[in-house]
Every structure is written in C-alpha cells, then in structure tokens.
LOPA-362713 format. One line per 3 residues: number of its first residue (from 1); their letters; for each residue x, y, z of C-alpha. Coordinates in Angstrom, 3 decimals, m for minus. Each point is the difference from the previous one (the first is absolute). Layout:
NUM = a = X,Y,Z  ...
***
This chain:
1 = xxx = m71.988,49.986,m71.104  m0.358,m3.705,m0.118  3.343,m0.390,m1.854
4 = xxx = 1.562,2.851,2.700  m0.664,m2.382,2.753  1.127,m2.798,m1.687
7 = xxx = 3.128,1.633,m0.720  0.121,0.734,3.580  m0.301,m2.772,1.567
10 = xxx = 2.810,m2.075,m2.650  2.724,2.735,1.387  m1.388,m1.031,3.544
13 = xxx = 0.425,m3.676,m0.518  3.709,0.960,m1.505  0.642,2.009,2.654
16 = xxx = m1.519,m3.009,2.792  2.270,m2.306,m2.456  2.968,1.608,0.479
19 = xxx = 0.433,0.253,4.045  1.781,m1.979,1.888  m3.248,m1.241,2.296
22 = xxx = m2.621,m2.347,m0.747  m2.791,2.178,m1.146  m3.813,m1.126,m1.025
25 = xxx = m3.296,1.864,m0.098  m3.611,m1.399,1.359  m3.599,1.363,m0.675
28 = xxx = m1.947,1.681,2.846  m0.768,m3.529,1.173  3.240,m0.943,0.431
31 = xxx = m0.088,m2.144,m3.023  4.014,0.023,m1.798  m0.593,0.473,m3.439
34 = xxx = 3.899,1.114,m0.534  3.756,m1.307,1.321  2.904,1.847,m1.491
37 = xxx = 2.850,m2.445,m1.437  1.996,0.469,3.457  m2.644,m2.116,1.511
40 = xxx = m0.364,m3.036,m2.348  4.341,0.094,m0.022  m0.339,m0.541,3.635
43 = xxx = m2.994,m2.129,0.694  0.780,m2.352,m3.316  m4.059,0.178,m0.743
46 = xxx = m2.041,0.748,m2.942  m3.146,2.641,m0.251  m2.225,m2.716,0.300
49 = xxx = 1.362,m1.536,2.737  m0.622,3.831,1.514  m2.502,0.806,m1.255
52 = xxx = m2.922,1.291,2.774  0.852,m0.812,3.364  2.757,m2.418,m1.577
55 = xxx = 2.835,2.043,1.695  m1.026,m2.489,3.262  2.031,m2.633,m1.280
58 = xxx = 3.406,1.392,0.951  m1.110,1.269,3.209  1.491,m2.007,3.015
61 = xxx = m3.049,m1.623,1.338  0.982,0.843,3.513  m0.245,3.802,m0.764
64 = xxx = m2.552,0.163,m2.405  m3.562,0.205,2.253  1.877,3.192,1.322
67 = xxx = 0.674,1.545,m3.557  m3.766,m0.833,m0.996  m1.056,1.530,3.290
70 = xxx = 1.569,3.189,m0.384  m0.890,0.479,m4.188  m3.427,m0.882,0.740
73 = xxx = 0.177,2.981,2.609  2.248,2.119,m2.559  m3.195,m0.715,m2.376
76 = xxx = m2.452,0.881,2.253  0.991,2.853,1.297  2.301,1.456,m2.982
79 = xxx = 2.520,0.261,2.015  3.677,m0.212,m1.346  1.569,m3.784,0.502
82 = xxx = 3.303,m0.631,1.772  1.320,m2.831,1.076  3.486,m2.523,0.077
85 = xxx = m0.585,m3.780,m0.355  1.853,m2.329,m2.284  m0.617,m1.245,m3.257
88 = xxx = 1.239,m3.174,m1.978  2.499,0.363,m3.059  0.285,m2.143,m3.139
91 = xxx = 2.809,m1.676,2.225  m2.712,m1.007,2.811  1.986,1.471,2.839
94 = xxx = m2.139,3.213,1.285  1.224,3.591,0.872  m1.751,2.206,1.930
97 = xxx = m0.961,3.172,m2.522  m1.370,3.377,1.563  m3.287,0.488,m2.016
100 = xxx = m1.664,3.581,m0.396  m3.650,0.537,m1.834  m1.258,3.378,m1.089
103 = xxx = m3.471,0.574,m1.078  m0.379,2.396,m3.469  m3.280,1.253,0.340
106 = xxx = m2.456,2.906,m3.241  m0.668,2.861,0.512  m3.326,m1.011,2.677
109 = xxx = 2.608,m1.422,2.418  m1.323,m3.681,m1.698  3.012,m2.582,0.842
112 = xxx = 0.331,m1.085,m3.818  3.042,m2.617,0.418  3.202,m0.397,2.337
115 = xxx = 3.145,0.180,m0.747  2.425,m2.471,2.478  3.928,m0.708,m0.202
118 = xxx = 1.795,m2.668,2.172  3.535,1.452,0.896  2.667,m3.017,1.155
121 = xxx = 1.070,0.710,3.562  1.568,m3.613,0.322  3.411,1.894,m0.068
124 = xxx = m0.684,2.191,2.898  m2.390,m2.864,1.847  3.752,m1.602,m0.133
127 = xxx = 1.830,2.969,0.598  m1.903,1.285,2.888  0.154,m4.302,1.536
130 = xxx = 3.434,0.253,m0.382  0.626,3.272,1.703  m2.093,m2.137,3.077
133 = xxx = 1.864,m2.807,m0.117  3.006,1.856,m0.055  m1.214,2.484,2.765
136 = xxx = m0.783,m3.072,1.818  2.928,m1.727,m0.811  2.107,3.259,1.534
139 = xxx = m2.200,m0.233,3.046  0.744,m3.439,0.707  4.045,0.060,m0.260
142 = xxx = m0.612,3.019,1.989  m1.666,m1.776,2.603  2.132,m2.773,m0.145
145 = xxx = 3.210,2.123,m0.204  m1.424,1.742,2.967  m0.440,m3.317,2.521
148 = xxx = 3.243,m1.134,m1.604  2.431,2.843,0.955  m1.543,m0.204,3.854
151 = xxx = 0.764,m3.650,0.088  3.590,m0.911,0.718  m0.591,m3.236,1.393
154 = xxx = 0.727,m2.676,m3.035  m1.964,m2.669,1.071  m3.656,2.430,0.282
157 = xxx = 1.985,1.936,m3.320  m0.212,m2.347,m2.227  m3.574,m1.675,1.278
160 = xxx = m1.409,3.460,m0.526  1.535,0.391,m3.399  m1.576,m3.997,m0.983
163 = xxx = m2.932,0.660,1.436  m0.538,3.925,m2.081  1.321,m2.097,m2.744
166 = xxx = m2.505,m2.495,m0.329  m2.782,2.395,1.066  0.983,2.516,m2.540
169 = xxx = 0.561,m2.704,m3.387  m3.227,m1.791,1.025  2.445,m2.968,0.826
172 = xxx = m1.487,m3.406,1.211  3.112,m0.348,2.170  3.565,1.467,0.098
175 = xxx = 3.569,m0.934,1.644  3.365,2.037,0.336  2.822,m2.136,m0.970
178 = xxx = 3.170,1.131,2.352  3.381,0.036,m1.834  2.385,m2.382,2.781
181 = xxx = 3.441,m0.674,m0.547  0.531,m3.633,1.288  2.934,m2.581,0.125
184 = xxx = m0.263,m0.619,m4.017  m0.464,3.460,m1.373  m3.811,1.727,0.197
187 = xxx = m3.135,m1.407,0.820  m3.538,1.109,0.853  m1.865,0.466,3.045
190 = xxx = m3.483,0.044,0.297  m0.768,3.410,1.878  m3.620,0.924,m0.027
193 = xxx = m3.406,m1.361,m1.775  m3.178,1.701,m0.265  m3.232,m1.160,m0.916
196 = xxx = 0.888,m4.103,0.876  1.295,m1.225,3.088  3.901,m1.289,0.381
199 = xxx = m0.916,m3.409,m0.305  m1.073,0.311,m3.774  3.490,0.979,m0.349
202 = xxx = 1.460,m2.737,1.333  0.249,m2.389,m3.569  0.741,2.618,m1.853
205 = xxx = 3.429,0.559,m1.783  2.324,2.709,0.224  m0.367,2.589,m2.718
208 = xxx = 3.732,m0.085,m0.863  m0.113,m3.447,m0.907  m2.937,0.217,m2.687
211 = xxx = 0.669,1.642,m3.786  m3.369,2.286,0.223  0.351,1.290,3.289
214 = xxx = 4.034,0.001,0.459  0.195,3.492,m2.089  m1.999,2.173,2.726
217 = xxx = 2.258,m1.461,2.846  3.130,0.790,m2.094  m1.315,3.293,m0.629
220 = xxx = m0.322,m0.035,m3.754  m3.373,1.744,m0.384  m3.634,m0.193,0.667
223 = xxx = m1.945,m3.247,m1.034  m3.377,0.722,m1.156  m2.198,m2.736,m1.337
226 = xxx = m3.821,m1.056,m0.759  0.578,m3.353,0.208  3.258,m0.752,1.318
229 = xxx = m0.422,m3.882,m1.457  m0.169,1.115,m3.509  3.481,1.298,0.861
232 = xxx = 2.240,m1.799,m1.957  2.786,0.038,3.085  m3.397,m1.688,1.825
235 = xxx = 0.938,m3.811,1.205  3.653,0.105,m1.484  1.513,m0.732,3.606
238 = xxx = 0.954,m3.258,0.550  m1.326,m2.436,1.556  m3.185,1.735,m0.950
241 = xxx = m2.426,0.220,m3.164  m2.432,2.461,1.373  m1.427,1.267,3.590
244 = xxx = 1.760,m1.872,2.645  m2.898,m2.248,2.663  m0.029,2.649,2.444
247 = xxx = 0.581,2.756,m1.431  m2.356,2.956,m0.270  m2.183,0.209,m2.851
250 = xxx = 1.141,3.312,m1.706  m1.064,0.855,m3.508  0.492,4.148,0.269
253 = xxx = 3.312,0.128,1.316  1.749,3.436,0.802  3.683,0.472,1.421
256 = xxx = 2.193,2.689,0.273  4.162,0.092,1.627  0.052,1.823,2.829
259 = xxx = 3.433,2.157,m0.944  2.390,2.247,3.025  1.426,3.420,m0.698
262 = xxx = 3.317,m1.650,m0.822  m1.450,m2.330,m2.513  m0.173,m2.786,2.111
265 = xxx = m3.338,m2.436,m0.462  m1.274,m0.660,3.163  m2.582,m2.342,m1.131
268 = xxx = m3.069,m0.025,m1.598  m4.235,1.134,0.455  m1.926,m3.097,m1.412
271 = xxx = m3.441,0.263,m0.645  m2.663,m3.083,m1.682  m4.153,m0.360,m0.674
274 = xxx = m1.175,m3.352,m1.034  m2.364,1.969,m2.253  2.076,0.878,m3.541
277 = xxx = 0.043,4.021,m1.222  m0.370,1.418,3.672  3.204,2.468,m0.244
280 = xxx = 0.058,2.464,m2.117  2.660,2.882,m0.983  m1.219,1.858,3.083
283 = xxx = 0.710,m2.783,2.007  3.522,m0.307,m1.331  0.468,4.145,0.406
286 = xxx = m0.953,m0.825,3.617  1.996,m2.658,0.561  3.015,1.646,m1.562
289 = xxx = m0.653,2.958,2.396  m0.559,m2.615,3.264  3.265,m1.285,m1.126
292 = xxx = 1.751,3.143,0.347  m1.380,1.419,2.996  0.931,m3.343,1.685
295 = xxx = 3.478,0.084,m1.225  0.545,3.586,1.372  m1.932,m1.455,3.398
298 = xxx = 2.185,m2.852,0.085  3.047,2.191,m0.464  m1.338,2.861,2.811
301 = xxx = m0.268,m3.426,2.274  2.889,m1.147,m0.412  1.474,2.981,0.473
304 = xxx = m1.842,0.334,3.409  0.990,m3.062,1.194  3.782,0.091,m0.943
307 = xxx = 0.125,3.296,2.092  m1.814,m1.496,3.016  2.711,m2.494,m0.438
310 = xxx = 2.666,2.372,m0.190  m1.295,2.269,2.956  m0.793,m3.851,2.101
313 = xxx = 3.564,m0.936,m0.501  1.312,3.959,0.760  m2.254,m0.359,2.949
316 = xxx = 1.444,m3.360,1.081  3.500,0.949,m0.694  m0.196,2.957,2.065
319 = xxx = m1.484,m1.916,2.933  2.686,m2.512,m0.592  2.504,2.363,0.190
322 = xxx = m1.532,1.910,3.031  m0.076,m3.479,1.606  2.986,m0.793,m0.706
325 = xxx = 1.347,3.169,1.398  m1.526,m0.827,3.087  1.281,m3.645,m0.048
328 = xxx = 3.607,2.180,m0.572  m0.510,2.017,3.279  m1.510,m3.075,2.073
331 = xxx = 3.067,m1.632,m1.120  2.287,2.856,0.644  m1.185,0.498,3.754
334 = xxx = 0.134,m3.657,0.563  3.352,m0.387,m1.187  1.232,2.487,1.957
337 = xxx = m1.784,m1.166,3.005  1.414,m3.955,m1.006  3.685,1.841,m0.029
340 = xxx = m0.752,1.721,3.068  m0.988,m2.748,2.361  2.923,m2.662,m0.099
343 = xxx = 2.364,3.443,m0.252  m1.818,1.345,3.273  0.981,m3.295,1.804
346 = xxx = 3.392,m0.253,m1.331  0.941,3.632,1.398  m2.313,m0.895,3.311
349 = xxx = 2.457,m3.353,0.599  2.777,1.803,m0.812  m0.669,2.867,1.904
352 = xxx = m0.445,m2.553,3.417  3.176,m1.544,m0.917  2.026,2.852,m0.357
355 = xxx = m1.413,0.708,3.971  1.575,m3.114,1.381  m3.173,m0.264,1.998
358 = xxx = m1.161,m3.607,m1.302  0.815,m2.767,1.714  1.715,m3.274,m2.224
361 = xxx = m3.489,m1.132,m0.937  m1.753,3.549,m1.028  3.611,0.538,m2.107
364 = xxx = m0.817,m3.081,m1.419  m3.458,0.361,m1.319  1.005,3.641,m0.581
367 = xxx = 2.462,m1.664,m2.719  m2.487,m2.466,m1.840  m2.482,2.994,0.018
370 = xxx = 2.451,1.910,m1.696  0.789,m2.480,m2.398  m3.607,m1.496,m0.947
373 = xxx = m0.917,4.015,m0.657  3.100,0.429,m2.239  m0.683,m3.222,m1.603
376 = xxx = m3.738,1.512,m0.555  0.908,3.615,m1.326  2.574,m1.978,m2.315
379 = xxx = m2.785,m2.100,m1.365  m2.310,2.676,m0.479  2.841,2.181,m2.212
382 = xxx = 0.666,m2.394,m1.332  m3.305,m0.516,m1.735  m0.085,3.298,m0.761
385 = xxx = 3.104,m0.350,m2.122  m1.288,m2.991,m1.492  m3.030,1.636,m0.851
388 = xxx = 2.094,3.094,m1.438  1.874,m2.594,m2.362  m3.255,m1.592,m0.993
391 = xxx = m1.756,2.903,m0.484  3.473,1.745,m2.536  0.539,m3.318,m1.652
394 = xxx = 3.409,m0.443,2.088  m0.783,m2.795,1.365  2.295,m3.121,m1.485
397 = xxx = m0.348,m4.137,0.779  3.091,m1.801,0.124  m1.904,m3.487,m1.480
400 = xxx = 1.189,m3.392,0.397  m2.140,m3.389,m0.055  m0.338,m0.188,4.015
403 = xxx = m1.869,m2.813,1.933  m3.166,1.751,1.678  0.027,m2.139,3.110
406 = xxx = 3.114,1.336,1.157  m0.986,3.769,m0.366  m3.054,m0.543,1.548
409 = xxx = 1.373,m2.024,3.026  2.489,2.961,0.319  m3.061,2.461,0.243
412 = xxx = m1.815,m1.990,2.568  2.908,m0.281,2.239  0.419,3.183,0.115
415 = xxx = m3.823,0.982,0.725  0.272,m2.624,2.795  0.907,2.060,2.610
418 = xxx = m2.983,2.398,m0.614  m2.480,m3.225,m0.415  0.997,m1.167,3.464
421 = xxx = 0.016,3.202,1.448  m3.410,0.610,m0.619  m0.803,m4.307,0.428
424 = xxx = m0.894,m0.305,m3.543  0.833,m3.124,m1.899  1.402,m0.540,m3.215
427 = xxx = m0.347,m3.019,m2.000  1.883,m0.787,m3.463  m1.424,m2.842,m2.580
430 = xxx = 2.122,m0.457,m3.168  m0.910,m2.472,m2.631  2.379,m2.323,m1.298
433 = xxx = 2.130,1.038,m2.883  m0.503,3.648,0.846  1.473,2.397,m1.180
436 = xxx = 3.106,1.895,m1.920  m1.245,3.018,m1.692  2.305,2.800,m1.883
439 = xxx = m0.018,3.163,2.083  2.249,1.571,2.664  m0.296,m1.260,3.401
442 = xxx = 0.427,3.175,2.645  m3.060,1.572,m1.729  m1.908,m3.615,m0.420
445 = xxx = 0.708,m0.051,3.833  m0.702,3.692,0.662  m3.709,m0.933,m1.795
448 = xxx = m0.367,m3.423,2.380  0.883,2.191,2.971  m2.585,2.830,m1.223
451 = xxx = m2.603,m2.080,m0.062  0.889,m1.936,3.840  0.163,2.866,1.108
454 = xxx = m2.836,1.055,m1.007  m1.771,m3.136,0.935  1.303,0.105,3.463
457 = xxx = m0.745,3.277,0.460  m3.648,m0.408,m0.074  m0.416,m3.221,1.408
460 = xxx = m0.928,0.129,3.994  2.055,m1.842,2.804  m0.695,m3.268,m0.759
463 = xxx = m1.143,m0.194,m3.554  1.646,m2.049,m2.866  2.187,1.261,m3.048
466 = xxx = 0.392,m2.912,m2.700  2.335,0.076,m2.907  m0.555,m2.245,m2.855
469 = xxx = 2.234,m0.494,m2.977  m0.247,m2.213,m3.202  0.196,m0.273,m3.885
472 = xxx = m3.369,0.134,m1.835  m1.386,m2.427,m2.583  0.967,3.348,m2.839
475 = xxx = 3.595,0.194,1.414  m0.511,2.843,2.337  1.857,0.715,3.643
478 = xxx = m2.924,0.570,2.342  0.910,1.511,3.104  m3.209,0.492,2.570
481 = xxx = 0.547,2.064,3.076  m3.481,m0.700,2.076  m0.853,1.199,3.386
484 = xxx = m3.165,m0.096,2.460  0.220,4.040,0.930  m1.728,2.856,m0.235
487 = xxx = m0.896,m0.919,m4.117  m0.547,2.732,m2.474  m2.949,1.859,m0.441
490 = xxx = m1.360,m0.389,m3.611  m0.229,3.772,m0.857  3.531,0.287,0.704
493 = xxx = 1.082,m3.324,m1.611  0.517,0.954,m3.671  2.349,3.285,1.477
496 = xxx = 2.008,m2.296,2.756  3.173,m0.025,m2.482  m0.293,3.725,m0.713
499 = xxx = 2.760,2.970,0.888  m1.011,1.722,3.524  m3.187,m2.016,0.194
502 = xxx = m1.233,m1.539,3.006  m3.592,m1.020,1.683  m1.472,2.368,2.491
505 = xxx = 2.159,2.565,m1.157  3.092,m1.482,1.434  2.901,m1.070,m0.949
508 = xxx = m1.048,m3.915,0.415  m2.019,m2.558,m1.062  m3.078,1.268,1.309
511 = xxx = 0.896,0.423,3.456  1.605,3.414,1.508  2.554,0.830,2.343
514 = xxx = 2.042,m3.466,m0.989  3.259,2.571,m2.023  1.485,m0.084,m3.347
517 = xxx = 0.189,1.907,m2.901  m2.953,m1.741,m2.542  2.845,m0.923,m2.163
520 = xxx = 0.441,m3.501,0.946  m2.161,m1.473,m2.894  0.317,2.152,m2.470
523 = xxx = 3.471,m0.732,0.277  m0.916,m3.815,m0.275  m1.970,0.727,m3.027
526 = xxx = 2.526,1.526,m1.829  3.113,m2.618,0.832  m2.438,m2.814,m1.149
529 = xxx = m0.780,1.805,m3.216  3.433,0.352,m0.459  0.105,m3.866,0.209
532 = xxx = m2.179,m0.061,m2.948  m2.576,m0.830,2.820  m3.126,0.598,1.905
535 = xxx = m1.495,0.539,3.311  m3.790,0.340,1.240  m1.565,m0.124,3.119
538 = xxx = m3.221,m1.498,1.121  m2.167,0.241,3.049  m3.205,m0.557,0.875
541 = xxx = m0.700,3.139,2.160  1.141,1.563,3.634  0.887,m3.075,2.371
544 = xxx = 0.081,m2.413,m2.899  4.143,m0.073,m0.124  1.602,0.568,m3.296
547 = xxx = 1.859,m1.430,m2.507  2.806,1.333,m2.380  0.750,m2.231,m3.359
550 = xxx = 3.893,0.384,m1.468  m0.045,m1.609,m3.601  3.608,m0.158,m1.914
553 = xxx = 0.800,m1.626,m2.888  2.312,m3.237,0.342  3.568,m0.098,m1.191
556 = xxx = 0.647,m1.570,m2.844  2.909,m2.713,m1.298  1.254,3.257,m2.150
559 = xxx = m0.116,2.045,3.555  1.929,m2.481,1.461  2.860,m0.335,m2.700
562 = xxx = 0.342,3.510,m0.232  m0.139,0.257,3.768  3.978,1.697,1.349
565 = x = 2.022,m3.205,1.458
***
C-alpha cells in the first residue's frame, strides 16, 4: 500500500508540475512542505528559502496581513481559500495572481493537507484597466465633444477645449497657439491658457520659432515626451542653450496640431507639468481626440460666423437698397416739384402778359420773373444731364493748364447777384503765386459755383461767405469755400456729397423748403475726382457754419509745355 501511495502522489506532483499555475501543497497547519517547478521559475527562490511559512517573502508587504488573515481563518474553519493579491517574480516587479486552496481531507472528514495554485490574472487586471481607461477615455471626448459642438463662439471654443485639455492630460498648464497670417507670412497668436494666468505667458516665445515645439504648430504630429530636456531638439534655438528666464518650467510636455476638414492647421493644443512622466499614452489618445473635436468646432464656428456675415451683409444690402429706393422716390417727387415751381411762374407771368392788364412796371418784373425761373429750371436740367453723363461715363474734360484765380473770380461774379440779394458778403483771399492747375475750366467753375452756392444758400441775411485759395507746402491747389450758416449736422456729414441725399430729408444741407435737386455736391465730388482731386467737408454741428476743402494737384513745367498755344 505504502509503495501505492507513493506512486500516487509522484503522478500528482507530475501532474501539479506540468500546469500552467503555480501550484504547492501545505500540511493541516498550513505549513508548505511542496512548490511545483512553476513556482520557483517565477519567484527565482530555492526550497529553503520556502520552506514553512517562507512563501512570505514574495508577498507585497502592503497585502500580506490580509492574506495571513484570511488563511488563518481558511485554517480554522476548513474552509476553502480564495483570494487575488500580488506576488513578486524573480524580476522583482509584482503581479497580482488569483490564488485558490482546497483542503484534501481521509476518510473521517480529517483535513490531511491543502492543495493551493496561484493563477496570473495580471493580463486581465490590465485588460479589464484598460477597458476603464478607455471607457473613460470615450466618456470624456464625449463630454467634451458634447460642450464643443454647442459652442460656436471661438473665443469660449477654444478656452473650453484648453481648459478640458489640461483637465483631462493632468496638465500643469496649457495654451492654444492661433495660426495668423501677418505682413511676413504666418505667425502665432496666443489664444487661450489654462491653469496659469496670461501674464506667465508674457516672456514666453512663440512655438513656431523653437525646433521642439515648431512641429505641433506646423502640424507634423503629436509631441509626446517624459522629459522634454533630454530631447535632443531641447535648447537648439538660438540665442538659447536651455529654458529661456521666464519661461515656464515644463519637463512633461504634450502637444498636438489642431488640423481643419480641408487640411488646413489651425494651430496647435499645448500642454506642460514641471513634474517629468505625467502624460501617458492615454493622455496622448485624449489629446489627439481634443484635437479633433476642436478642429471640427473650429470649422462648425467658422462656418457660423461666415453665414451671420453673409446674412448681416444680405440684410444690410437689402436695407440699402430699400433705402435707396426711397432716396429714388424722395428724389423723384422733389424733382418734379423743383421742375414744377419756376415752370408754374413762367406760365403764371406769361399768362398776365398775354392779358395786357400789367401796367409798364408789373410787365417788367413779370419779365425778370420769367427769366430768373428759366434761368433756374435750366440749371436744374442741367444737372440732371450732368449727372446722367457722370453717372454713363459720358462725361469728357477738355484740359488745359488754366490759372485758378480767374475761374474762380468768374464764379463769384456771377453768384454776386444772389449774395447781395440776400445781403450776404463774399470775401476772396488768394496767396501769392497761386495757382495754374491742368483741368478744364467751365467744370472747375461749375464746382466753385456749386459750392457758393451752396454756401450762400445757407447762410442768413447778413452772414459771411469767405473763399480762400493757395498752394500747399506738398504742391497741392487748396480751394476752401467757408461760411457762418446753418453748418452740417454730424450724422449727416459723412453722406453730404452723396446722390439724392440731403439733411432732414430734404433736398439741402440740412435745412428744408430752401429747392434743388441734392445733386449739387455730388456733382462737385465727381468733377474734382476727375481732377485727380479731392473734396471734404467739415463742420462742427447745426449753427456752427461749414466749410468745403477743394484739393487739386498743381500743373507741372511738362503741363505747361504740352499746354495748346
């Protein structure tokens, strides 16, 4: 019998031998008289080094009051042992091995020995941490994508997307580098920090410019170091050796381009710790995920604000054209009322003369009436042809170098009549050696009489129209036409030289019920352009006066010799 058992137990030992767990056998007491090859492969130790309670020595210390705990129990109570908790290899790094114990008991129900194997569940331990951090890793982006895709402001965009960033990597601090394009090609913009305020910023360079962190910003991958000054691209920008005084103090470093639909890299997610070995491959599958829900965010923004742009300007376009439709009909039933008038007193004169029932002076007022309305109605057609010839390109110069004094001279004398009338004064000042400019002089004049006309127009009885001409210091004409009327109010200043505009919604200045078409300046504007010159007005307000600015260029010797004879 003896040799039976013996024979027994040898297959058992081969059999304990032979399977893939660590397998050993202990006497009622929980003494371990037996380990099977699997365990002294794994734990590198001898039988005497195990021999007994020996098997303590590659228990991690932390867990080991635990395993006693529970085995004394199993002991006392002959219950059956199970339990995970790592145990130390012949390397020295510990896995974590599920452990079962089974007591064999005779034929009383007498525990006799147990019989315990240590299965490695390292592989699933890493398996089933991995599924979390993946799970978790999902849940984040998801989250993230999720506050991304509402936000379609860019400014709060791409804070929340630093901010998740940094939170999710563990990050110290982190900054979005903007791709600008600037004067001299691209450049980068600070856009948003987390974790450090602006000011810690401030020293710092810009990405582009330094050989470890350039590649992110150019979009050329994801940067993932330890210790980003064991990099050997680390302190290689000039005038640098190393960190930079004032620089942050990063040792884990993280960075990832930031890359559109279309391919374009919009910038780059920069993350640092001053601690090394903070980010780890999950950090970099986050950060590659951040990077493209932000691009897709960006994108969606974008896109949202280029059609707010598009549906501002539609929106502003259509008002403008629904204004200027209105400006159209103002202008229509003021033009015809403008024809109307002088036409109305013309037929009303001639009517009385063709009645014989005036006496000498009546037929003689009658007559000037008739011809200062004709002369009136003329003038306003023909600004409307003038404007018609502007407005089709028809319009033509006939150019010769012409003194300036003389044409405006002319243009006074013949707004003299109208100055008196209404006891307004005008005063000329011309500087010596003023002026012969290139241009033709019946629309030169046509401009000086515009603008006294203008002037005198909306200056009271008694007020003061002063006309000032010299040559500038840069070789200009200047040409000021200043009153002491009615001025300009400033919301309609910067539309006083437009088509059909006027203040008050008249055809004027700013004041109603004073006639004409609202054509006057425009047409000013466009002779003096056609001068290769400008005109602006300027006033101070309602009752300040005003005062219109002519500048043309000067003629020059070649002008002059190529002048007809």
């Amino acid at each position: 019998l003896e040799g039976v058992a013996e024979d027994a137990a040898s297959q058992f030992r081969q059999l304990a031998n032979s399977i893939p767990q660590l397998a050993w056998m202990a006497r009622s007491d929980g003494w371990i008289y037996w380990y099977n090859e699997r365990w002294y492969e794994y734990t590198g130790t001898t039988p005497a080094d195990m021999a007994g309670w020996g098997w303590k020595s590659v228990h991690d210390p932390a867990a080991l009051p635990g395993v006693i705990e529970l085995w004394s129990a199993s002991l006392s109570t002959g219950e059956p042992f199970e339990m995970e908790f790592p145990l130390r290899g012949a390397d020295g790094q510990f896995r974590v091995f599920l452990t079962r114990v089974a007591p064999f008991r005779d034929s009383s129900g007498e525990i006799v020995h147990w019989f315990g194997t240590n299965t490695d569940v390292q592989y699933r331990r890493d398996a089933e941490k991995s599924l979390r951090e993946q799970a978790a890793t999902l849940e984040a982006l998801n989250r993230t994508g999720t506050r991304l895709a509402a936000e379609l402001d860019l400014d709060r965009l791409l804070q929340t997307a630093t901010d998740a960033g940094t939170q999710l990597t563990r990050a110290q601090f982190g900054a979005f580098f903007y791709n600008t394009i600037g004067d001299e090609g691209e450049s980068d913009t600070l856009y948003t920090l987390s974790g450090v305020p602006r000011e810690a910023f401030e020293r710092c360079r810009m990405p582009r410019n330094i050989d470890v962190f350039g590649p992110a910003v150019r979009g050329e991958g994801i940067i993932r170091s330890d210790d980003i000054t064991k990099d050997p691209r680390y302190g290689t920008s000039a005038p640098y050796g190393g960190m930079p005084e004032g620089d942050l103090p990063v040792r884990s470093y993280l960075a990832a381009p930031v890359r559109s639909r279309s391919g374009e890299v919009l910038g780059g997610l920069f993350f640092g710790h001053a601690e090394t070995g903070v980010f780890t491959e999950q950090s970099e599958d986050l950060l590659r995920g951040i990077a493209a829900q932000s691009a897709i965010a960006i994108d969606n923004a974008r896109l949202y604000s280029q059609v707010q742009t598009l549906l501002r300007s539609e929106r502003e376009a259509r008002e403008e054209a629904e204004h200027g439709s209105q400006l159209k009909d103002q202008f229509l039933a003021t033009m015809s009322h403008e024809l109307r008038t002088p036409l109305n007193a013309v037929l009303g004169w001639a009517h009385m003369l063709d009645s014989n029932a005036l006496s000498d002076d009546k037929r003689r007022s009658a007559i000037d009436a008739i011809l200062r309305n004709t002369r009136i109605q003329s003038h306003l057609i023909e600004d409307l042809l003038d404007m018609s010839r502007i407005m089709t390109g028809r319009l033509r110069l006939e150019l010769d170098v012409i003194d300036v004094r003389g044409v405006v001279e002319a243009a006074i004398d013949i707004v003299r009549p109208m100055a008196d009338a209404k006891g307004v004064t005008v005063a000329l000042a011309i500087e010596d050696g003023c002026c012969t400019v290139k241009g033709d002089a019946n629309r030169l004049q046509q401009v000086v009489w515009n603008l006294l006309s203008n002037a005198i127009k909306f200056t009271p009885r008694g007020g003061h129209v002063g006309v000032h001409l010299r040559e500038t210091a840069t070789g200009q004409l200047e040409l000021s036409v200043a009153d002491n009327g009615t001025g300009i109010d400033a919301e309609f200043l910067p539309h006083v030289f437009e088509r059909f505009r006027q203040g008050d919604g008249a055809i004027t200045r700013g004041v109603s019920g004073l006639g004409g078409l609202g054509l006057g300046l425009s047409i000013v504007r466009s002779l003096v352009e056609m001068h290769a010159g400008e005109v602006s007005a300027h006033s101070d307000g309602a009752g300040t006066g005003a005062r219109f600015l002519v500048t043309l260029p000067i003629a020059t010797a070649e002008d002059t010799r190529d002048a007809p004879k």
